[in-house]
GUNULO-287950 format. One line per 3 residues: number of its first residue (from 1); their letters; for each residue x, y, z of N, C-alpha, C. Coordinates in steps of 0.001 Angstrom, whole numbers, plus 524288, in hexadecimal, padded with zeros to 5 digits. Layout:
REM GUNULO-287950
NUM = A = X Y Z X Y Z X Y Z; ... $
//
This chain:
REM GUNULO-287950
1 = XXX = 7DAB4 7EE1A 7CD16 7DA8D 7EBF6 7D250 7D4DD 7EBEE 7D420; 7D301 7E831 7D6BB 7CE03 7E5F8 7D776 7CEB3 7E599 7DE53; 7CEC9 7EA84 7E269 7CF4E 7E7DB 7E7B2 7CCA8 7EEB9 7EA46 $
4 = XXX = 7CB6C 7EE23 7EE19 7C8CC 7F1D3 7F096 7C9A6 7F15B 7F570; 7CB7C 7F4E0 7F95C 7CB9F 7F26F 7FEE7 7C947 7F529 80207; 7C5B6 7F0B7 8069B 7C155 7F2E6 8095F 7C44A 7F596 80CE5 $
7 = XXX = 7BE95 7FA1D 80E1B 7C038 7FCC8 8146C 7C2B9 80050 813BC; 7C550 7FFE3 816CA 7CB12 805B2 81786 7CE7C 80295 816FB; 7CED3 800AE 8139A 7D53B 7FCD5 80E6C 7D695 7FF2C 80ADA $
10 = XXX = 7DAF5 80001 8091B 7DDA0 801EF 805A2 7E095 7FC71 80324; 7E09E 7FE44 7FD4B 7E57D 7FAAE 7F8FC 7E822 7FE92 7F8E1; 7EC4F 7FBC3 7F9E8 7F2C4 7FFE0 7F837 7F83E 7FC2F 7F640 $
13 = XXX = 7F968 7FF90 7F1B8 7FC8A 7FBFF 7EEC4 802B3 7FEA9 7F19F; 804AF 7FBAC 7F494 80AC0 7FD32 7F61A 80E47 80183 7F02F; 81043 80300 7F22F 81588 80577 7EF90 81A9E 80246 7EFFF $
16 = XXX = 81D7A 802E9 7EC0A 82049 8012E 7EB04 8251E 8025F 7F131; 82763 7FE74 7F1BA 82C63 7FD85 7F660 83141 80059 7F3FE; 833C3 80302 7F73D 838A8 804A9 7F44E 83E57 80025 7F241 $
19 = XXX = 84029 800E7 7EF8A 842F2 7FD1A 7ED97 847FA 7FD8D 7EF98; 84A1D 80294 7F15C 84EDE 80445 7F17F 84FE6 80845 7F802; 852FF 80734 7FA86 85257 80AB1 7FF56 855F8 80F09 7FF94 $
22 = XXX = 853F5 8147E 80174 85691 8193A 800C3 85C5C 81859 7FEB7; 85EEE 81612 800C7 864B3 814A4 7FF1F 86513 810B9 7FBCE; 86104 80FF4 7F6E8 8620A 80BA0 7F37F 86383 805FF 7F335 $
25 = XXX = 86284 80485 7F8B8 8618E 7FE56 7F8C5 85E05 7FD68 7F6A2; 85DA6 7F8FF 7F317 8594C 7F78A 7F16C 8575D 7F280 7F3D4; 850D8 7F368 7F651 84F12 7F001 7FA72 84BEB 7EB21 7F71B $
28 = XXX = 84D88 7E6BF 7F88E 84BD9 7E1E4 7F5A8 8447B 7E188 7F824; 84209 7DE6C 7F3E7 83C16 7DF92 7F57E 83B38 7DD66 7FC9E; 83DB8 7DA23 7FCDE 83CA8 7D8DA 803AA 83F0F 7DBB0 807E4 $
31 = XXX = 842FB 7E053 80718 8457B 7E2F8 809AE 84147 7E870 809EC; 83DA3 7E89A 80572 83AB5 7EC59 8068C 83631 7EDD9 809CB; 833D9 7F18F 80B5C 83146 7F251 80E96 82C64 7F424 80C7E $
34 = XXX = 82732 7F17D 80DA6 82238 7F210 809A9 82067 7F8AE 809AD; 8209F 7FC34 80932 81E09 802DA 807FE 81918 80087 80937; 81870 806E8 80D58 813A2 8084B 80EDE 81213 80AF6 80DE7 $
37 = XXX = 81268 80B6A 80932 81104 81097 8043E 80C8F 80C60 7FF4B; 809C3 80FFE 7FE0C 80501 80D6C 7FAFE 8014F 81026 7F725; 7FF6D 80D95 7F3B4 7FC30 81000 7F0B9 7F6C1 80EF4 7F15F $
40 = XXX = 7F268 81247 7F28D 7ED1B 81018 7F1C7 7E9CA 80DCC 7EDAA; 7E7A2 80808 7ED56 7E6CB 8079E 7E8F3 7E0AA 80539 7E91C; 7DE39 805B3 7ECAD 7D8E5 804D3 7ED6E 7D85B 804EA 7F5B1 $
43 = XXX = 7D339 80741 7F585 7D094 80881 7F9D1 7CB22 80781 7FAF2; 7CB6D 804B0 7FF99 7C6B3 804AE 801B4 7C1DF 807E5 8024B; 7BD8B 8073F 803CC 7BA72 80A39 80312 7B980 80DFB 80783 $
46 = XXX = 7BBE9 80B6F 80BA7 7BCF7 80F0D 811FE 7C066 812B9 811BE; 7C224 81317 80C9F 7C963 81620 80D40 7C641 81AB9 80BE7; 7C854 81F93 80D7F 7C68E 823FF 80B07 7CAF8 8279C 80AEC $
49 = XXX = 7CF69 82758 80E75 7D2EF 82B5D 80D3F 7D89C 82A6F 8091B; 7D899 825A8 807BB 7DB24 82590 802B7 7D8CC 82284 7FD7C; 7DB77 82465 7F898 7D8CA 82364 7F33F 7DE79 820A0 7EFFB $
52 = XXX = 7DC9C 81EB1 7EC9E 7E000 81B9A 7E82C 7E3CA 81E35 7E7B1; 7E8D1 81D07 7E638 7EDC7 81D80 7E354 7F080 8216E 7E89A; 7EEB8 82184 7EE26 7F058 82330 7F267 7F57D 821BE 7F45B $
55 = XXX = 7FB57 824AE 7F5A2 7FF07 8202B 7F7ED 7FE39 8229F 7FCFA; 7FE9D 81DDE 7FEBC 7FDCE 81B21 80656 80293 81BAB 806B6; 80311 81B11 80E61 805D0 81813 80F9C 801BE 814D4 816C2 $
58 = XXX = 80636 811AA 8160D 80102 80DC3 819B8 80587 80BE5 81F07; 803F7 80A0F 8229C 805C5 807DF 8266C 809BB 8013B 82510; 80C97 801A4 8264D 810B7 7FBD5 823BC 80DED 7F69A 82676 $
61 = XXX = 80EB9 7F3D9 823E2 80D0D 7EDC3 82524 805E0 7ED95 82488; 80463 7F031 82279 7FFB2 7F15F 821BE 7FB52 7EE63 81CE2; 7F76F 7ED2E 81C75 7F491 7EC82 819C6 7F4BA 7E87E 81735 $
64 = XXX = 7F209 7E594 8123E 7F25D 7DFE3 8102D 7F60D 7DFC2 80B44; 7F7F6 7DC89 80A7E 7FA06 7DD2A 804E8 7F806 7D96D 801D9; 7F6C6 7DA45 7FD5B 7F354 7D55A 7F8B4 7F551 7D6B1 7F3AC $
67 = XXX = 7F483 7D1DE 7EF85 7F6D2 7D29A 7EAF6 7F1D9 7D378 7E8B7; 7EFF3 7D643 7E25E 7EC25 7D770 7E1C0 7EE5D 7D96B 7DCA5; 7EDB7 7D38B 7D7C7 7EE85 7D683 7D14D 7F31D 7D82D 7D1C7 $
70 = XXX = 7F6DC 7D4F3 7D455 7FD42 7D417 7D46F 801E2 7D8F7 7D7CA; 7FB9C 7DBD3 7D93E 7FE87 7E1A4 7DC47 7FC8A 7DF19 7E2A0; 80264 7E0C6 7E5B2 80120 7E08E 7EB00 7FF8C 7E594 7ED5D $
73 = XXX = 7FA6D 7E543 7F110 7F7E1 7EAF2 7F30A 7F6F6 7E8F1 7F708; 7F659 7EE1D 7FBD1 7F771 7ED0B 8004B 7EFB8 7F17B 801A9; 7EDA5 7EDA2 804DE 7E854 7EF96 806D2 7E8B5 7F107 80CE7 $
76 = XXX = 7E883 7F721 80DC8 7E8A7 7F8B8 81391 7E54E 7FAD8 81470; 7E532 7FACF 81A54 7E03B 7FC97 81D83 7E258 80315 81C41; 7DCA0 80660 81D0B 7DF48 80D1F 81BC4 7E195 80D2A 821E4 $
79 = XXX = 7E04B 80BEA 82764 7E26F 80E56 829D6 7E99E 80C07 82A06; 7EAE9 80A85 82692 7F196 8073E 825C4 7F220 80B7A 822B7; 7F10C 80F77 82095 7F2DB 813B2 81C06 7F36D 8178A 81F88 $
82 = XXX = 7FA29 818CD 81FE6 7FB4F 81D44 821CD 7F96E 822BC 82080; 7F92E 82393 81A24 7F9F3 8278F 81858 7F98A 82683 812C6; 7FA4D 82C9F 81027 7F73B 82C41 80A06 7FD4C 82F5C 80A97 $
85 = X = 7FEFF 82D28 80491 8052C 832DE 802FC 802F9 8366B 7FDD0 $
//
């Protein structure tokens, strides 16, 4: 991957959506709801309190989404990052 993001930006590659709900319905891809759960996968040069392979979680409806070498990643501002788990 060839991308770097300025400022206080974060790349974060989503986690996977659950497929199945506590009681085993299984939720079709448009019935699902996008996770605000994430992996860090490159940082800006403003960022200083989180590092690579970090899972987030971030504020919903948040940040850009782009395709990039067939993977979709989502670029947020740090103050949209709730928290480090």
């Amino acid at each position: 991957m060839n991308f770097r993001p300025l400022g206080k930006r974060v790349l974060v590659l989503r986690e996977e959506a659950e497929s199945k709900t506590a009681s085993g319905i299984i939720l079709v891809d448009s019935a699902k709801e996008k996770p605000q759960t994430a992996v860090v996968k490159a940082i800006g040069k403003e960022v200083e309190d989180l590092k690579i392979d970090d899972r987030i979680i971030f504020e919903q409806f948040r940040g850009t989404e782009f395709t990039l070498d067939g993977v979709d990643y989502l670029v947020l501002d740090i103050e949209h990052i709730i928290g480090v788990m």
